[in-house]
C-alpha positions in Angstrom: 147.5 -65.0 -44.2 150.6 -62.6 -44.5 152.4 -60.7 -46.9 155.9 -60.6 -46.2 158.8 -58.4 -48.2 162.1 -57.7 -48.9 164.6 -55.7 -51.0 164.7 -52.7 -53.2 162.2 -49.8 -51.5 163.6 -46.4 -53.2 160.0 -45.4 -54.1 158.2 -46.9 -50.5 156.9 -49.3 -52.4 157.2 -51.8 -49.4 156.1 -50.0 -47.1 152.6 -50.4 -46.1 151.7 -47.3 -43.7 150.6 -44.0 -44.5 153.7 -42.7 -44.0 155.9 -41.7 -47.1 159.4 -41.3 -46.1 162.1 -38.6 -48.2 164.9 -41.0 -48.4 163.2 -45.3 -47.8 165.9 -47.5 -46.9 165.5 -51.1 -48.4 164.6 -53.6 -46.1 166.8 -56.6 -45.7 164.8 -58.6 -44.2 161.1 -60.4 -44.9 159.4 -57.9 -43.0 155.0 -58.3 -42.8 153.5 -55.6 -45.6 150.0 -56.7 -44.9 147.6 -59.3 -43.8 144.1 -60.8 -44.8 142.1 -63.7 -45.6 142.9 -63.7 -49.4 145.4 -61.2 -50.0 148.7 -61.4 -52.8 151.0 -59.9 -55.5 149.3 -58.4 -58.1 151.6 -56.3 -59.6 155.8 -55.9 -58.4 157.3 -53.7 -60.2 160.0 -51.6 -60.4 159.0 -48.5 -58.3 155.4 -49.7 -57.6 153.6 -52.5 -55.7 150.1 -53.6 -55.9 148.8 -55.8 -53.0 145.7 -57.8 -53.4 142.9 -57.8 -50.6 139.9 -60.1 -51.8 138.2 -57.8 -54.6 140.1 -54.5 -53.4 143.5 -53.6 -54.8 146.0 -51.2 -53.1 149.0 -49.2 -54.5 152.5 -48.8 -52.6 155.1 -46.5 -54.1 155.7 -44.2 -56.8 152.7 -41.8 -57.6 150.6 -43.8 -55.2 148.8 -42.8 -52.1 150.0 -45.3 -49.8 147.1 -47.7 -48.3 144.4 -45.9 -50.9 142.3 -48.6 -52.5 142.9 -48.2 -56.5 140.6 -50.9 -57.5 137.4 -52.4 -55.8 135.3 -54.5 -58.4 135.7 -57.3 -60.8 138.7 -59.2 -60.9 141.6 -57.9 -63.1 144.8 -59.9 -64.4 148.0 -59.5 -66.5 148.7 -56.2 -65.4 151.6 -55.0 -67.5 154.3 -51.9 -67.1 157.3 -50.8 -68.2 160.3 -49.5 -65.9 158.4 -46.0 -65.5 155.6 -47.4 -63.8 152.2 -49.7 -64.7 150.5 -49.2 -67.8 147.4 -51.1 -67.4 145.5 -54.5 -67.1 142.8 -56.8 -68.6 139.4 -57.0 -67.1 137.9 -60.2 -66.5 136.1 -60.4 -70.4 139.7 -59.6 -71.6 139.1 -55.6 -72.1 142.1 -53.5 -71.7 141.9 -51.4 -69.1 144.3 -48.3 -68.6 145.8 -47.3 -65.2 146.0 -44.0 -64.1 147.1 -42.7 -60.7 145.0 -40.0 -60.4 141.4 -41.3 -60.7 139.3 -43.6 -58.9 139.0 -46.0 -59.9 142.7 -46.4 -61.2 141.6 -48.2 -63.9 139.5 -47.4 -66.6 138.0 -49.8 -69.8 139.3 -48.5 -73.3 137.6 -49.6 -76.4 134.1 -50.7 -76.8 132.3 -54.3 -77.5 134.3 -54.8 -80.9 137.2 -54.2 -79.3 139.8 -57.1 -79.4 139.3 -59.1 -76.4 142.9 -60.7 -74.7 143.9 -63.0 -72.8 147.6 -62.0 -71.7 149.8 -59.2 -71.7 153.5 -58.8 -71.7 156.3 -56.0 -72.2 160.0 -57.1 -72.2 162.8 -54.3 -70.7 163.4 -53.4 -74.6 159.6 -52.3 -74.5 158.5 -54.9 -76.7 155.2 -55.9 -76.0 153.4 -59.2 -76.6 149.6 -60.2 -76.9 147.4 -63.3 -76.6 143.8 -63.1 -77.9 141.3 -64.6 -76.0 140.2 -67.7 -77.0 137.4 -69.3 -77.5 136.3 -72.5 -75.2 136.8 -75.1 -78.1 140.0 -73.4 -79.9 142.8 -75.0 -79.4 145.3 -72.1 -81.4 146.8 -69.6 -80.2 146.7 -66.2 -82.2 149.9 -64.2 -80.8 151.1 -60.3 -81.6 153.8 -58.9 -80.9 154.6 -54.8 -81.2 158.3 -53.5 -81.0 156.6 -50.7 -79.3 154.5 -50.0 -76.3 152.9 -46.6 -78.1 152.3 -49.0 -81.3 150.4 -51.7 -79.3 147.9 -48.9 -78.1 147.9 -47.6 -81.6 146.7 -50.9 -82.6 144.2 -51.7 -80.0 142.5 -48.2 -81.0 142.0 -49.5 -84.5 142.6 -52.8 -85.2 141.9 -52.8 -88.8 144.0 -50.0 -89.6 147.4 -50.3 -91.2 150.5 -48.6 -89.6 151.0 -45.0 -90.4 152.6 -44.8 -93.1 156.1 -43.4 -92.3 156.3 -46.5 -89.7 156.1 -44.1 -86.8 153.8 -43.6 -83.8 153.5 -40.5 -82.0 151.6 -39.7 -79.0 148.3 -38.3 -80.2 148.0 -41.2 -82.2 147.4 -43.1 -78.6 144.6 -44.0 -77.2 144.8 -42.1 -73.7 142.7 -39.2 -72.7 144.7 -36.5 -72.0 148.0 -35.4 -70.4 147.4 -35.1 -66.5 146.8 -31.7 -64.7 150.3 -31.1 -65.3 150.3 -31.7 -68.7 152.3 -34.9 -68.7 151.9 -38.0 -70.2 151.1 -41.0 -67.8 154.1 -42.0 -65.8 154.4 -45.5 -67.4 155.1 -44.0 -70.7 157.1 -41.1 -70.2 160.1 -42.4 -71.0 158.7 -43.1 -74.8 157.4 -39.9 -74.8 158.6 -38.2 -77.6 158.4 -40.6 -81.4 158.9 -44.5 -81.6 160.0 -46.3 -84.8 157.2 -49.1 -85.4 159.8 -51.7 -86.7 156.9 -54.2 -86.5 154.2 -56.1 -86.0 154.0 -60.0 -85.9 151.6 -62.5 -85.4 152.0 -66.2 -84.5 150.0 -69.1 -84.4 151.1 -71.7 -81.7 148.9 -74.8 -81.2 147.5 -75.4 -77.4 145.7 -72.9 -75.3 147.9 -70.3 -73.3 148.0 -70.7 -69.1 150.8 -68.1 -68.8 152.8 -65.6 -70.6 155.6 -63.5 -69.2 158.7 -61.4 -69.7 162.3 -61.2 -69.6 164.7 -58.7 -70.0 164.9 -59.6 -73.8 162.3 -62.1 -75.0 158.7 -63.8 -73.8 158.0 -67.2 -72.2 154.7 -68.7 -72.6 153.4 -72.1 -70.7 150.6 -73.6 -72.4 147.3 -75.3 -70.4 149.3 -78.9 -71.3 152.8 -78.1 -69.7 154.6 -77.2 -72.7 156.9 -74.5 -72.7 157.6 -72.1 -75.6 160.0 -69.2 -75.9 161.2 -66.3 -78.3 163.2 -63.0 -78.4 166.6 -61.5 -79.3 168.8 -63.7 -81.0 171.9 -62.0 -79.9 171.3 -63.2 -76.0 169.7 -67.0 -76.8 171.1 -68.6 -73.9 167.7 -67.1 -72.1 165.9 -69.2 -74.6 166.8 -72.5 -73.3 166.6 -73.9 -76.5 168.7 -74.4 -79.8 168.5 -71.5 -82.3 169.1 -71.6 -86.2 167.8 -69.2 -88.3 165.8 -71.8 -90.4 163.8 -74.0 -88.4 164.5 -72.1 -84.8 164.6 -68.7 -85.0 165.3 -67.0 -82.0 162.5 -64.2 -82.7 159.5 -66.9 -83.5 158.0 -69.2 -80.5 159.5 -72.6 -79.9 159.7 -75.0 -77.6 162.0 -75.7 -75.1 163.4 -78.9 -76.3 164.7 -80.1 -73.2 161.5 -79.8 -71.3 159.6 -82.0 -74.1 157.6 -84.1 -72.1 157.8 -83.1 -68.8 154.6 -81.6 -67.8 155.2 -77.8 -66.4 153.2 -76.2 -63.8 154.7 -72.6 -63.5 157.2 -70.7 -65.0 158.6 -67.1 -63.7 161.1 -65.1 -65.7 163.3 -62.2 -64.9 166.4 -60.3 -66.2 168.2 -62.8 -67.7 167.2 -65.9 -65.9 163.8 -68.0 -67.0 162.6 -70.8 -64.7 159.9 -73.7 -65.2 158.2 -76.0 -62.1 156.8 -78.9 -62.8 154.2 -80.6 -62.0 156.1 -83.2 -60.2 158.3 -80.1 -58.4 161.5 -80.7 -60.2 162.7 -76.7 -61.1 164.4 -75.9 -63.8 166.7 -72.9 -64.7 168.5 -71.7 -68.1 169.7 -67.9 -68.8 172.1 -65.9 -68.4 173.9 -63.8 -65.6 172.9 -59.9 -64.4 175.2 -57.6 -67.1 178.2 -56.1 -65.9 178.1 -58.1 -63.0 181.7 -60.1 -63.8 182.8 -62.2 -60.8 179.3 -62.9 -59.7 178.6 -66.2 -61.3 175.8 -68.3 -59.5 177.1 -71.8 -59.2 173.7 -73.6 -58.3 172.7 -72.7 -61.9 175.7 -74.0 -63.6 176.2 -72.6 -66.9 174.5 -69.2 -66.1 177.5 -66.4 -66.6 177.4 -63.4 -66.8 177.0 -60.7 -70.3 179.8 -58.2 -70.5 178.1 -54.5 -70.7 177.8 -52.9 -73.7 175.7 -49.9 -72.2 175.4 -48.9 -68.7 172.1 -47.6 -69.1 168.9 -49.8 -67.8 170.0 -51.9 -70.2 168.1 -53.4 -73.1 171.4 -53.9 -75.9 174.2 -55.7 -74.7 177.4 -56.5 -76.8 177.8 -60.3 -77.0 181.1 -60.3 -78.4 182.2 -63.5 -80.5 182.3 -65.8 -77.6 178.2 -65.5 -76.8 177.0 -64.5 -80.3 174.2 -66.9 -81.6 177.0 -68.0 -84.4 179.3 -69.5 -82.2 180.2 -72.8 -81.8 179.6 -73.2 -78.5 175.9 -72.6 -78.3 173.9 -75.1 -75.3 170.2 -74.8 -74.3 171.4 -74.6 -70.8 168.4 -75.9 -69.1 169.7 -76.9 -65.7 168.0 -79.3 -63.1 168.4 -77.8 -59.9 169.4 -79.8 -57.0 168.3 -78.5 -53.4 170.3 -79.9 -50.4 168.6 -83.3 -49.1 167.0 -83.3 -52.4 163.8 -81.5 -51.5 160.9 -81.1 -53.8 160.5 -77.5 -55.0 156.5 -76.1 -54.3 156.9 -72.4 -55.6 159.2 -70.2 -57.7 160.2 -66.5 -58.2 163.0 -65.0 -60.4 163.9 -61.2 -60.2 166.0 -59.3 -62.4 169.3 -61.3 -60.7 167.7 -63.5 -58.0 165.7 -66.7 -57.5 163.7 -67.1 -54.3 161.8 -70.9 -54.2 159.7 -72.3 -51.8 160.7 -76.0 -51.2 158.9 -78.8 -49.1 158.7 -78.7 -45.8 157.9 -75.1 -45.2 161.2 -74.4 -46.5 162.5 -70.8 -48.5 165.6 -70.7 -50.1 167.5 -67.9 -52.4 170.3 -67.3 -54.5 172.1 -64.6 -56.7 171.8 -60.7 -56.1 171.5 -59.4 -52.9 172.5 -55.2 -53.4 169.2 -54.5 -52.1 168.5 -56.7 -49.7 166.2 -59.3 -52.3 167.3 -62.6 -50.7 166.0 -61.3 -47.5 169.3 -62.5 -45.6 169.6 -59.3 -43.4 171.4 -56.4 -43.5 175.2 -58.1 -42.7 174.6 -60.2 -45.3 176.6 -60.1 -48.9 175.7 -58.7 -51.9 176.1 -61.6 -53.8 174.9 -65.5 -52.9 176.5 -67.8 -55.4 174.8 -70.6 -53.6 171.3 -71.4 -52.6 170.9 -70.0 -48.8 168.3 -71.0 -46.6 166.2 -68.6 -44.7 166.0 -70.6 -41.3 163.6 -68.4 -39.4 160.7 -69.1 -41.6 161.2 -73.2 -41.7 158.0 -75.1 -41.0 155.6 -72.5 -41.7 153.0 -72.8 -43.9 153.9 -71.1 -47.5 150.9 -70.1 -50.5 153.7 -68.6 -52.6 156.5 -66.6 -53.8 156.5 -63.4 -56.0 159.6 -61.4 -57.1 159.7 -57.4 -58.6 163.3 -56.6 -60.3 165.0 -56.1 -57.0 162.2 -57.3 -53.9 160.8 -60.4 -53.2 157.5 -61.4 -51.8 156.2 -64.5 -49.9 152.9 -65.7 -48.8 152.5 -66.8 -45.6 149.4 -68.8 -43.9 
């Protein structure tokens, strides 16, 4: 099989040689990263990729020696991070393990046999981060946390029984990391929390069913249970990415809920990313809700309808945005804005990846189409083409072939090829 890429490459995290260029350019097109018998997508993130290679995982960008094996033993999974970099992962008896780029091997257990054991792991682009405990083969509840902080879910996880501190605030030495590097900095992944974060809270959730999935979007979480059903929660103040009715007595936007207009249909997969949320079902119908990239006026995506865009209310990497009357969860107008997409010739849908403002799905037929950003190249179009696709855009070259998946990071893409 074959690992082919596209899109945002600042930090080399694309590029699969030894080489470490001074100045990457992105790469427009799906260009071949690697190749193996059972290869994937472990991890895309931001600045750093980690690629998959039976048990052996290998690091591409930021702070990582390119084509260095970081990992070679048990199988990990939900590997979480935050814009600075990844944070860590859970081992295959659900112990956290911390990530470090400068040991070997890159990640290393924390806690000891009482230690809470997890299932899932997710941190939103406001840093929130949400757990699922590991359940037992009979239970059939979940037991959910959630931490407005990623310094206050290792705070936790270091003593579970312990209360807050007392003046609601973390610091760093209350974490349980080792040490600042050689340089005496903090691990990349937190740096930009370095300093003190208000613990607003801590909140746990019971939601019946047993957990298949759990990610993030820019402001909330959506989980996919073993059954199909879909469940989602964040801020209130951006609940068209919810895909669901909100009212702060019997739907609150902040609390797990199901997306009404997916009752009954049995889901198979869901991806999430920016401000856009998708679900595949098990009879490959996709569906989309969310909202548009911020700041990004002009560049509404037709194929998913009623997603438009957020007006800006910060340009920095955004976590706040100013609704304004006319998209605040009060007003009148408020839709769950699930759409059903439609591909041309109405092809089943097989796989689905959502970036921070892109989709990339793999339909029937050996068949890759993509829609919405395209600054960095993401939609893997080539290098003439625009920086915005308001429709879905077939990449031709790779019809017929055979397709194991799609993966998307903020601002690449990734696809599977056999």
């Amino acid at each position: 099989m074959e690992l082919h890429a596209c899109g945002f490459n600042g930090h080399n995290q694309l590029k699969a040689d030894a080489e470490r260029l001074d100045n990457p350019s992105d790469i427009y097109s799906f260009t071949k990263i690697a190749s193996g018998h059972d290869i994937g997508v472990a991890h895309a993130g931001w600045s750093q990729t980690l690629v998959k290679h039976n048990t052996t995982l290998v690091g591409l960008g930021h702070n990582l020696p390119p084509g260095v094996p970081l990992w070679d033993g048990p199988p990990l999974s939900s590997f979480f991070g935050t814009h600075g970099g990844l944070i860590g992962a859970l081992g295959e008896k659900g112990e956290l393990c911390r990530f470090s780029h400068e040991s070997y091997p890159a990640f290393t257990l924390r806690g000891d046999e009482s230690s809470p054991r997890l299932a899932h792991v997710a941190i939103n682009n406001a840093d929130r981060v949400t757990i699922i405990f590991l359940a037992s083969p009979a239970a059939n509840l979940m037991h959910i946390l959630e931490f407005s902080s990623v310094l206050g879910f290792f705070g936790w996880y270091s003593d579970p029984s312990a209360d807050p501190p007392a003046n609601g605030v973390y610091s760093h030495p209350s974490l349980p990391t080792d040490k600042p590097d050689s340089r005496g900095e903090i691990p990349a992944g937190l740096r930009p929390s370095l300093s003190r974060v208000s613990v607003v809270d801590r909140r746990h959730f019971m939601v019946p069913g047993r957990a298949k999935k759990l990610v993030a979007f820019a402001t909330g979480f959506v989980l996919l249970t073993e059954t199909g059903e879909v469940y989602t929660w964040g801020d209130a103040r951006h609940d068209r990415c919810l895909g669901r009715s909100v009212d702060a007595a019997d739907n609150p936007a902040d609390e797990p809920r199901l997306v009404e207009a997916l009752a009954g249909i049995p889901i198979a997969k869901v991806a999430a990313g920016g401000w856009i949320c998708a679900a595949l079902s098990k009879e490959r119908d996709l569906y989309i809700w969310g909202l548009g990239t911020p700041g990004s006026e002009g560049r509404k995506i037709e194929a998913l309808n009623n997603v438009s865009p957020l007006p800006p209310h910060s340009k920095e990497s955004g976590i706040l945005y100013d609704l304004g009357e006319e998209h605040s969860a009060d007003s009148a107008e408020q839709d769950e804005d699930v759409t059903l997409i439609e591909l041309e010739s109405g092809l089943d849908v097989v796989d689905v990846g959502v970036g921070t403002g892109h989709v990339v799905v793999v339909a029937e037929g050996g068949r890759i189409y993509t829609v919405g950003d395209n600054d960095n190249g993401q939609l893997g179009l080539g290098k003439d083409a625009q920086s915005f696709h308001k429709d879905w855009t077939e990449i031709k070259e790779f019809r017929e072939k055979s397709f194991k998946g799609v993966t998307c990071g903020p601002r690449s893409s990734f696809i599977l090829v056999q």
